[in-house]
MIDOSE-1310 file (N, C-alpha, C; in nm, 2 decimals, decimal comma, always signed):
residues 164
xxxx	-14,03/+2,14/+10,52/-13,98/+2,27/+10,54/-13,83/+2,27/+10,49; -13,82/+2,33/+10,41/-13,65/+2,41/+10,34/-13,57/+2,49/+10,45; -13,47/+2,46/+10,48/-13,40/+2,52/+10,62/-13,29/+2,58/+10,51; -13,21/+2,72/+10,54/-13,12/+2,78/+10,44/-12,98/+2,71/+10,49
xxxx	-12,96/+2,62/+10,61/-12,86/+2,61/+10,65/-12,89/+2,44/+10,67; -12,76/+2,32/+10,67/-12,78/+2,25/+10,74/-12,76/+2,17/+10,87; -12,85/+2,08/+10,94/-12,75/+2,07/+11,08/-12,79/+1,87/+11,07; -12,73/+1,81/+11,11/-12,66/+1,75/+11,08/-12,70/+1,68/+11,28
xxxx	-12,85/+1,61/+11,26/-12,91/+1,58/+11,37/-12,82/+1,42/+11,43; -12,77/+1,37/+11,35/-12,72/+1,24/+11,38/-12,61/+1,24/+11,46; -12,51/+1,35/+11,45/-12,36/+1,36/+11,46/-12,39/+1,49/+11,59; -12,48/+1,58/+11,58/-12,54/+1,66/+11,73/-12,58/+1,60/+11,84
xxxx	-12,56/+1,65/+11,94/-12,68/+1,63/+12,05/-12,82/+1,61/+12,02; -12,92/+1,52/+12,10/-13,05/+1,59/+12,10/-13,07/+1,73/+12,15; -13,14/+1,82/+12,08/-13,19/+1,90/+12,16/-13,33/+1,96/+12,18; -13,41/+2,03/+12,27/-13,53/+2,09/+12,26/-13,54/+2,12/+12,15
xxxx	-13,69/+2,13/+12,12/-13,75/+2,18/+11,98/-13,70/+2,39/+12,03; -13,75/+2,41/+12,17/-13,69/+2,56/+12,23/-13,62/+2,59/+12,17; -13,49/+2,51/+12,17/-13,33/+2,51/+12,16/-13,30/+2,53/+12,03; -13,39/+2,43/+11,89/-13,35/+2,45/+11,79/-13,40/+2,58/+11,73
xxxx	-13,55/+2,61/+11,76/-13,57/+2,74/+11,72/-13,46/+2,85/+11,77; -13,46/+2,86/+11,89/-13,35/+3,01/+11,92/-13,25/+3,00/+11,82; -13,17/+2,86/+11,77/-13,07/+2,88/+11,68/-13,13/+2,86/+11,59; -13,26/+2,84/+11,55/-13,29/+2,85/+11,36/-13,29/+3,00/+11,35
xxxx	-13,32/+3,04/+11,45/-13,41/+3,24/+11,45/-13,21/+3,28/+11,47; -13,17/+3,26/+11,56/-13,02/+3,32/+11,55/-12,95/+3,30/+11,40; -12,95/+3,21/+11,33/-12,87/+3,13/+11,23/-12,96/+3,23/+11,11; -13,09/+3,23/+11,12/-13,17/+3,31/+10,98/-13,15/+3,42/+11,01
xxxx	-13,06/+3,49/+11,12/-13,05/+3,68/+11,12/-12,93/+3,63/+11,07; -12,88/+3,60/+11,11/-12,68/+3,55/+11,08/-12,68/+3,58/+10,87; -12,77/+3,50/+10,84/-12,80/+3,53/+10,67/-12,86/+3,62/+10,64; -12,93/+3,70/+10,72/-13,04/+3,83/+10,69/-12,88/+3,94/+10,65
xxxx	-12,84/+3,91/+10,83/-12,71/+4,00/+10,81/-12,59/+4,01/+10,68; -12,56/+3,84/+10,64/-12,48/+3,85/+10,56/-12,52/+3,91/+10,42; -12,67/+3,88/+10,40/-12,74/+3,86/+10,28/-12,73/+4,08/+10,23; -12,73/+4,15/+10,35/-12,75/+4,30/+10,35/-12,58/+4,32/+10,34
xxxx	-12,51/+4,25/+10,31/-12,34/+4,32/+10,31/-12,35/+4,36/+10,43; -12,31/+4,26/+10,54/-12,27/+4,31/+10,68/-12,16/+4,38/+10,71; -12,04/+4,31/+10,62/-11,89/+4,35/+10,60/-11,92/+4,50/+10,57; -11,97/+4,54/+10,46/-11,97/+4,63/+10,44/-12,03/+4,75/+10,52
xxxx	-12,08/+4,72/+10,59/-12,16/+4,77/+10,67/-12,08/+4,87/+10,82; -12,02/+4,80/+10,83/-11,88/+4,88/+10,94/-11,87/+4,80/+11,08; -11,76/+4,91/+11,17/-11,76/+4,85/+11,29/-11,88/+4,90/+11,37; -12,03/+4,98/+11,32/-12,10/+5,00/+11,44/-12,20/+4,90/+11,47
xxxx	-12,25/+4,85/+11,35/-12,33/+4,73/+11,32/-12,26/+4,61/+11,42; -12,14/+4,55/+11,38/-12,02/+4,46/+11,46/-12,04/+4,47/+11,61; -12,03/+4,57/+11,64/-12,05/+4,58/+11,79/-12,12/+4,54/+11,85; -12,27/+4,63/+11,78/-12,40/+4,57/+11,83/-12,44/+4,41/+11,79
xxxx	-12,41/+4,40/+11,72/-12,45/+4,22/+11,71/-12,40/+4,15/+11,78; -12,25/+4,19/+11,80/-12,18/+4,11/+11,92/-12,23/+4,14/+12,04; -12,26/+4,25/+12,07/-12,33/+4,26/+12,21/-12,45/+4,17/+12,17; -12,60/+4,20/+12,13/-12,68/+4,07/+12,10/-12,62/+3,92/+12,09
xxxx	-12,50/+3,87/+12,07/-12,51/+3,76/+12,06/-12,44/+3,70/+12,25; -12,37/+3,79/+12,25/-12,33/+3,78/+12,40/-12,39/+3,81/+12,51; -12,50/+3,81/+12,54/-12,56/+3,78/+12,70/-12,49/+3,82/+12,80; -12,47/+3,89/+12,86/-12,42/+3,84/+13,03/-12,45/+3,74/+13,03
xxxx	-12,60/+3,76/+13,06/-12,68/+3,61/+13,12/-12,78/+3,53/+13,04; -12,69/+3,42/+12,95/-12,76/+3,38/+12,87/-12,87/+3,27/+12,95; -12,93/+3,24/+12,88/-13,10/+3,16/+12,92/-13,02/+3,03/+12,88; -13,03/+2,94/+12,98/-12,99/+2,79/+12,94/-13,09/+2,68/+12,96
xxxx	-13,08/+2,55/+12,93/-13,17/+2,44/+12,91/-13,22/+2,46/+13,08; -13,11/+2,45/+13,14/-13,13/+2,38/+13,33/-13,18/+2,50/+13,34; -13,22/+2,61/+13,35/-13,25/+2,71/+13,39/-13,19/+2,81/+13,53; -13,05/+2,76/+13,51/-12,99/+2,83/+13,62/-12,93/+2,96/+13,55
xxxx	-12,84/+3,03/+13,63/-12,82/+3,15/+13,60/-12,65/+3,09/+13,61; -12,66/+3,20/+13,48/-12,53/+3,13/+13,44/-12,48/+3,27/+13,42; -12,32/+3,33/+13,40/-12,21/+3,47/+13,30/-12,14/+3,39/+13,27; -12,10/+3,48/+13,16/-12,02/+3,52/+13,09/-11,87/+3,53/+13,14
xxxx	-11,78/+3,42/+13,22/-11,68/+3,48/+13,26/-11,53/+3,56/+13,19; -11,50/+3,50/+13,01/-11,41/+3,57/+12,94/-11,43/+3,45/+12,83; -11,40/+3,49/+12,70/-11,36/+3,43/+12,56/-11,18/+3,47/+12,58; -11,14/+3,33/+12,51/-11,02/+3,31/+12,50/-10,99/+3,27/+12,34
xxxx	-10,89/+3,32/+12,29/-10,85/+3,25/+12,12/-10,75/+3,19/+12,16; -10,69/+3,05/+12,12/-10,52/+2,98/+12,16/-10,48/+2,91/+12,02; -10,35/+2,94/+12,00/-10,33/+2,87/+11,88/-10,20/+2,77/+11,93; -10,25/+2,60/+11,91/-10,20/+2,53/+12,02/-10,07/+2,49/+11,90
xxxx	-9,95/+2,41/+11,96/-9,85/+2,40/+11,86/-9,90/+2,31/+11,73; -10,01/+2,27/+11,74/-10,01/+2,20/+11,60/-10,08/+2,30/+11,48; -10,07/+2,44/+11,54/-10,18/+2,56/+11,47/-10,30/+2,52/+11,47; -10,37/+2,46/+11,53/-10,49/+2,46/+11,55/-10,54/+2,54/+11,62
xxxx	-10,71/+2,61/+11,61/-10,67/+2,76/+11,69/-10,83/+2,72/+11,74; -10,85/+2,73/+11,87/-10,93/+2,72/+12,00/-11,03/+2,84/+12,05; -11,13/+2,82/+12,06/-11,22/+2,99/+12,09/-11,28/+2,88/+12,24; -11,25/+2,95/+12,34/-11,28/+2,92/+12,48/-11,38/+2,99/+12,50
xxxx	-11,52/+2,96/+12,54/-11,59/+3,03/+12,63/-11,62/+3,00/+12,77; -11,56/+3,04/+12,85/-11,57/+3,02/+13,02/-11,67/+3,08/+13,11; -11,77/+3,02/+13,13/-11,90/+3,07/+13,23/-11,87/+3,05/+13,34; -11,98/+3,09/+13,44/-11,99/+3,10/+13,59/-12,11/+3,07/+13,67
xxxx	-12,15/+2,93/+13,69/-12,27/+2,89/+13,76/-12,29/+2,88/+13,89; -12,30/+2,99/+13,97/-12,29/+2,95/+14,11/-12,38/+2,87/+14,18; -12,49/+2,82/+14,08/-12,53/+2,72/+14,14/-12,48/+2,59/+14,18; -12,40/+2,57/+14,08/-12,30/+2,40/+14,09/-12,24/+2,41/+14,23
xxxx	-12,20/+2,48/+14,35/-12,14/+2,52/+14,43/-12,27/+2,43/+14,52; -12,38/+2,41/+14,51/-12,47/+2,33/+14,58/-12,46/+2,17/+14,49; -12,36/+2,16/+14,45/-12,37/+2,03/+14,41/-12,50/+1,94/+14,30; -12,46/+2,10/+14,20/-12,56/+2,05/+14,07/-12,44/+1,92/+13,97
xxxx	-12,50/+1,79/+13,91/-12,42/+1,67/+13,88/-12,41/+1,77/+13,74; -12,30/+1,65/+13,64/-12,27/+1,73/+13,54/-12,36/+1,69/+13,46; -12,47/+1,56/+13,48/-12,59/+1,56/+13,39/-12,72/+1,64/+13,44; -12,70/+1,73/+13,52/-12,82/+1,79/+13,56/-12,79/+1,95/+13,48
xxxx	-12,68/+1,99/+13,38/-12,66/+2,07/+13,31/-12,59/+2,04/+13,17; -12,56/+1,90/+13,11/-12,54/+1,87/+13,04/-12,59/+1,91/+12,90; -12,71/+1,94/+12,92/-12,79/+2,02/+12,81/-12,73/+2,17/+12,78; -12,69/+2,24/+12,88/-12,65/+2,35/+12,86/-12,52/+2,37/+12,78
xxxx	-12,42/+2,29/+12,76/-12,35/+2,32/+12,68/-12,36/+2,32/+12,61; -12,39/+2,25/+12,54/-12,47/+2,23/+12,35/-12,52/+2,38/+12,34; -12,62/+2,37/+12,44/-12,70/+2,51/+12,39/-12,60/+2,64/+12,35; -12,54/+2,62/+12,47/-12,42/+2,73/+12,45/-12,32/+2,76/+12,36
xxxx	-12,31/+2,64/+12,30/-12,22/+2,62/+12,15/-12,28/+2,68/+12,02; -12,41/+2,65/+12,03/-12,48/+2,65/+11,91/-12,58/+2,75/+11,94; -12,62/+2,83/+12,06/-12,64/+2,94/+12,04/-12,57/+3,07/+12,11; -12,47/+3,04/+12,11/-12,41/+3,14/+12,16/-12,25/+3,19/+12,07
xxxx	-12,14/+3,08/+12,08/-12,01/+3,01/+12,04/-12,04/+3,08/+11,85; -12,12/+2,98/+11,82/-12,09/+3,01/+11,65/-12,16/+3,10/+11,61; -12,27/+3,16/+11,63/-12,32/+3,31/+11,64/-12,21/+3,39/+11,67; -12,13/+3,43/+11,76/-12,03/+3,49/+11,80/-11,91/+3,47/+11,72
xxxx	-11,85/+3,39/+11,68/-11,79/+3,31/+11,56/-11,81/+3,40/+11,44; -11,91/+3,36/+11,38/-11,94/+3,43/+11,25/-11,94/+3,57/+11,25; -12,02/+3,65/+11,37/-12,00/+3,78/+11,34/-11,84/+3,84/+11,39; -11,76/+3,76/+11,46/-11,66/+3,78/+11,42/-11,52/+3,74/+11,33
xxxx	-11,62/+3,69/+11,28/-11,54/+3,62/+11,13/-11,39/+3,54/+11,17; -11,45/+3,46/+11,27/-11,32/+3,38/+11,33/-11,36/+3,24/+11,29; -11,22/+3,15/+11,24/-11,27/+3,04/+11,23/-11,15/+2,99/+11,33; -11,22/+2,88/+11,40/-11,14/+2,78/+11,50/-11,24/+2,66/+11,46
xxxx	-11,08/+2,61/+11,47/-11,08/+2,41/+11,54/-11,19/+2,32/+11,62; -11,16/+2,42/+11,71/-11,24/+2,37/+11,83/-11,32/+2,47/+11,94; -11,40/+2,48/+11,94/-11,44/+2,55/+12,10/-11,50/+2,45/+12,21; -11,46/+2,46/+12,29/-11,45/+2,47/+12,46/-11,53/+2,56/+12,52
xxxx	-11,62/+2,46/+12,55/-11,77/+2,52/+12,70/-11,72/+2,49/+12,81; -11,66/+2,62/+12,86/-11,63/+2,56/+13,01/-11,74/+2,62/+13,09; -11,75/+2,54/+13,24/-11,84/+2,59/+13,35/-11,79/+2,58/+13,46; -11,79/+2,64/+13,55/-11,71/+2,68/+13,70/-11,82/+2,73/+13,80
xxxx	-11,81/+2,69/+13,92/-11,86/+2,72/+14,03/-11,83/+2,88/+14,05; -11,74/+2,93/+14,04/-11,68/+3,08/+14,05/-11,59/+3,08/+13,94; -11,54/+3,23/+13,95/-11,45/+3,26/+13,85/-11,31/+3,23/+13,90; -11,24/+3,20/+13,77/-11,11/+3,12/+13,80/-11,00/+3,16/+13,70
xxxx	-10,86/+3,18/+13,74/-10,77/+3,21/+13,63/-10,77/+3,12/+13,56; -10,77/+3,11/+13,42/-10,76/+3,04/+13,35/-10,61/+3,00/+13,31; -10,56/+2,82/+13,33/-10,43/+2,74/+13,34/-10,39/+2,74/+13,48; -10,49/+2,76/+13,59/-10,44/+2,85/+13,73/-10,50/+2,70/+13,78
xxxx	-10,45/+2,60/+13,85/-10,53/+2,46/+13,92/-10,61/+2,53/+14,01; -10,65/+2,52/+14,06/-10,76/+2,52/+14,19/-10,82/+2,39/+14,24; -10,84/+2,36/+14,40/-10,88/+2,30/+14,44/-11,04/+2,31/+14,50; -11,08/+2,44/+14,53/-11,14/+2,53/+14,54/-11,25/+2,53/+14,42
xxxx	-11,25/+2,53/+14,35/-11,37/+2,52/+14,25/-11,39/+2,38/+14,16; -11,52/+2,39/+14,13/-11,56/+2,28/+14,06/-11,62/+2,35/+13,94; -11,57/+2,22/+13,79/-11,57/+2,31/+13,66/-11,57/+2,16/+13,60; -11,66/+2,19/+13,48/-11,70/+2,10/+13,37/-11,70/+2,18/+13,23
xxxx	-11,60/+2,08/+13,16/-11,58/+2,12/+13,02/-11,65/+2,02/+12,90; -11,67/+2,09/+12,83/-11,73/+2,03/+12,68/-11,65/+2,07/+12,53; -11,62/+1,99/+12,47/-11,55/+2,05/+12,34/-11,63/+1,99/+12,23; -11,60/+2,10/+12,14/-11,73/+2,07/+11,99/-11,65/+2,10/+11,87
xxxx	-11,64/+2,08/+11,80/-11,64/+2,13/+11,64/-11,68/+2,14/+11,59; -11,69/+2,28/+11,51/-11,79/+2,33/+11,44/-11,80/+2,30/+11,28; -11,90/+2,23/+11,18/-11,92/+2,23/+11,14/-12,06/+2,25/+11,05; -12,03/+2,34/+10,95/-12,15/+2,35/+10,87/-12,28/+2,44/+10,98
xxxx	-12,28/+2,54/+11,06/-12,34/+2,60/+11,17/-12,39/+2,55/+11,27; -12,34/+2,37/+11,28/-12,39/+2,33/+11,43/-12,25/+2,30/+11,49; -12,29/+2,28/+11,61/-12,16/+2,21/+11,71/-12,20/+2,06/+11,68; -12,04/+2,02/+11,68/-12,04/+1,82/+11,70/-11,95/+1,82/+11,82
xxxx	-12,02/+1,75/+11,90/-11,96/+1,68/+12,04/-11,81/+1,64/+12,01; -11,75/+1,60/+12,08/-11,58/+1,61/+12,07/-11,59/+1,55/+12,20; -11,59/+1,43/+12,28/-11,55/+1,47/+12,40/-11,42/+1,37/+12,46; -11,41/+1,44/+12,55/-11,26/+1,45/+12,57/-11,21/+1,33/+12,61
């Protein structure tokens, strides 16, 4: 099978066969879109994709319920520029380990992060999966919550692990 895009299975995560169809089916609308002049197309099309690509409540590997807490852009002093996505699993608050959702980030990179990415024609460095027990200012310490971060770089439409 001929894939229009490539991913680059050695330097990724494993992931479900689940996992890679949602992002082959996300990634082949992503070309449907570009292939029809998306640009051209305006801001009402933009909206609505973004909303499809953004979830409240996206579906993850662990099957917990997870939001949407805020996307952040940062251009750190070396100009490198950062697209944050910060979620909210209230299940971790019972003392889920960080291998018992470790799948979920990836997922969330690669189908959620660069989907979102593309249709907003942003390119970053780096993106950052964060996860939190509750919602939390972000740069704000807390003792009070518990939060697991993942960082990836994007290349060629998958995430590569980065970790910290």
């Amino acid at each position: 099978m001929v894939f229009p895009f490539e991913l680059n299975l050695f330097e990724a995560k494993i992931f479900s066969n689940r996992t890679f169809m949602r992002a082959f089916a996300k990634k082949l609308c992503m070309i449907c879109f570009a292939s029809l002049g998306f640009a051209a197309l305006g801001g009402a099309i933009s909206g609505a994709a973004t909303a499809g690509v953004l979830e409240e409540t996206p579906a993850v590997p662990s099957g917990n319920e997870i939001a949407l807490q805020e996307i952040l852009f940062e251009v750190r002093q070396d100009d490198s520029r950062v697209a944050r996505f910060r979620y909210v699993m209230p299940l971790m608050r019972q003392g889920l380990s960080f291998a018992e959702i470790e799948e979920d980030f990836f997922h969330l990179c690669i189908g959620v992060a660069v989907p979102y990415l593309a249709v907003q024609n942003e390119t970053v460095d780096q993106v950052i999966i964060s996860m939190a027990d509750r919602e939390t200012d972000f740069g704000v310490t807390t003792s009070l919550a518990t939060q697991y971060f993942e960082a990836f770089r994007v290349e060629n439409g998958t995430c590569i692990w980065e970790g910290f």
